[in-house]
Each structure stands twice: as C-alpha cells, then as structure tokens.
N, C-alpha and C positions, 0 to 999 in steps of 0.2 A: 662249599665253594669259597675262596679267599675273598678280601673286599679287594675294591681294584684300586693300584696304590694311588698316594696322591700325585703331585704336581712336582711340588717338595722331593717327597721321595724319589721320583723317578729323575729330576736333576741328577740328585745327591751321588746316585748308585750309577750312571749313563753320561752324565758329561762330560765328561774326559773323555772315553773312549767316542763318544757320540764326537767331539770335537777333533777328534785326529783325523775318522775315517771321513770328516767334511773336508781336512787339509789335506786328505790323497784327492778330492775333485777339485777342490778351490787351486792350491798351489799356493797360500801362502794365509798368513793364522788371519788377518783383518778379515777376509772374505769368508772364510771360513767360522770366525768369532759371530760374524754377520749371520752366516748362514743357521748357526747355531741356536742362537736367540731366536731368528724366524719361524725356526722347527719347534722351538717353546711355547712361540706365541702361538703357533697351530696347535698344538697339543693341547691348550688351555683352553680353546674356541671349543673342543671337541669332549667327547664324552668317555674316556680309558674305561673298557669295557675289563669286567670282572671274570675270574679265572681265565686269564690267557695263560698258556700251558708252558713258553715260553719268550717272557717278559724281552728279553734281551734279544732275543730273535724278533720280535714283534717291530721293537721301537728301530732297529738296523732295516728293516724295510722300509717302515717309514720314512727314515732319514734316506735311503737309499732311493727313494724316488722322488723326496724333497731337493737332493741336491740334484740329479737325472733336470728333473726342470729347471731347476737354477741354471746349470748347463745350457738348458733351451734358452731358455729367457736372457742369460748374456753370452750366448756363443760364444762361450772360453774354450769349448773341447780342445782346440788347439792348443790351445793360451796354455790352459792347464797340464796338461800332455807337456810343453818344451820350457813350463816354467822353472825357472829360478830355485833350485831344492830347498825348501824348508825344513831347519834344523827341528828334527823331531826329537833327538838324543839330549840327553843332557850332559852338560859341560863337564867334563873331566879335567884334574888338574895333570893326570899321567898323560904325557904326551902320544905313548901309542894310543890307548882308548879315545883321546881325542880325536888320534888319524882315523883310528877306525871308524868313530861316529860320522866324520866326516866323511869317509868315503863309503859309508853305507847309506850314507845320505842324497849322495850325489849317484852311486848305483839305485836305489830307488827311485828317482826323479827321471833315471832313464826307459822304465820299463813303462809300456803303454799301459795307461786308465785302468784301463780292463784289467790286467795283470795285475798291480800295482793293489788297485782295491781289494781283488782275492787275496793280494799275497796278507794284505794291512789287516782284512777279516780272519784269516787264520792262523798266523803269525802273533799278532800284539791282541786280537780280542778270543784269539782260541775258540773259534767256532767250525764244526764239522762240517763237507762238504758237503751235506744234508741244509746244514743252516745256510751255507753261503750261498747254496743255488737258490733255495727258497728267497733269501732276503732280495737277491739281486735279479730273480725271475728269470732265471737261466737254467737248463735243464746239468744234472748234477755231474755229466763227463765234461761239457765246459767249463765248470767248474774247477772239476781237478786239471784238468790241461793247462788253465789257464795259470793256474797255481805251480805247475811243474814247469811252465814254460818261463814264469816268475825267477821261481830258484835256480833253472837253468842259467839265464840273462843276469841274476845277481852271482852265481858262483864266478862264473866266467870273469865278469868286472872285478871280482872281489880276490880272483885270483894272485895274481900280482902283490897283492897285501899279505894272505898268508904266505904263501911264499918268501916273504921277505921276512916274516913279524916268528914263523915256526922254529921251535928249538932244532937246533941241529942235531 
C-alpha cells in the first residue's frame, strides 16, 4: 500500500485545478483564493488516509462539499450563478483567440452551477462521469445530463462566433 502523500504534495499536483473548480462556485479568484486556502487549512487539521485508489477524485469531493457549505454559509448561490464571468483563459495576443476566450467566458458564466461545475470537472479536470457523480454525490445520469445540457447551452451561445470565425 502506497504512503499517503503529504501536504506539500497534494498542493503541488491539485491546486490549480482545485482553484478553478472553487471559481465555477465562488464567481470570482478572491473568494475562491479564500476558499482555497480554507480547504488547506482543513486538510492539514485532518489525517490523508493511505492507499486511496483515486487521489484526484478523493480531494474533488472534498473540495466539492467544502465549497456546497461555503455556499451555505454566505448564501451566494444566486450571487454565484449571475456573477460577473471570471476570466479563466489566458490572454491572448491574436485578437480572435482573445474574442474566443472572451466569449467562452461569458458563455460559461451563463450556464447554472450545476451545469457549469459538471461541465468544469469534465472539460478542464477530465474526469469520467463515474468520477463526477461520485465527487458531487449525484447519481451518474444527472451527471451526464447535466453535462449535455452544458454543451448544449454553450454551443448555442457560442454559435454565432464559429459562424463568423469558420473558413469559408
């Protein structure tokens, strides 16, 4: 059985991605930087139990119901839901990749919570819909539904852009 990693480690390999899928609950990096650190501090309080089978699905639960109460505790679901999109992409100096980030940006910030985080977990952290029901305690067709209703709701938006951006 493997040791179970440290502190350190699990930073090293998880904060970045740990930090984005707090910016699809938060709506914006401060709150979500917040929320970050808080999930740190709990994790060090506590004992990372040896041979978990997968690491990366493990710590996505946890953070998935650290932020769930965050939620509780400052009633932002709304807030969160109609906030202000936070630039996730990075800055391009080509003008279209720019528009694109930009309006992938702003199509994301429209799709409800729910959506939004399935799309965020299987999208940018490539987790199966096995992992995303589990992490988010959802049985595994809300899952995919919620996920198709995602890319539904972003094609749609995002229409208009290829349309204009496709070779003739």
């Amino acid at each position: 059985m493997p040791a179970a990693p440290t502190l350190p480690e699990l930073y090293d390999a998880h904060a970045a991605g740990l930090f984005h899928y707090f910016t699809s609950f938060t709506g914006n990096e401060a709150d979500a930087k917040d929320l970050l650190q808080e999930f740190f501090i709990k994790l060090a309080r506590q004992t990372i139990p040896a041979g978990i089978a997968n690491l990366r699905a493990w710590l996505l639960r946890l953070a998935h119901h650290h932020a769930i109460d965050w939620l509780r505790r400052h009633r932002v679901r709304r807030d969160a839901e109609e906030a202000a999109p936070v630039e996730v992409f990075a800055t391009h100096a080509d003008p279209d990749q720019a528009e694109l980030a930009r309006r992938l940006t702003r199509a994301l910030a429209l799709l409800p919570l729910e959506q939004r985080s399935v799309a965020q977990l299987k999208l940018w952290d490539g987790l199966t819909f096995e992992e995303i029901a589990e992490v988010q305690g959802i049985p595994l067709n809300t899952a995919a539904s919620r996920y198709r209703y995602a890319l539904e709701k972003l094609r749609s938006e995002l229409r208009p852009l290829y349309d204009e951006l496709k070779p003739s």
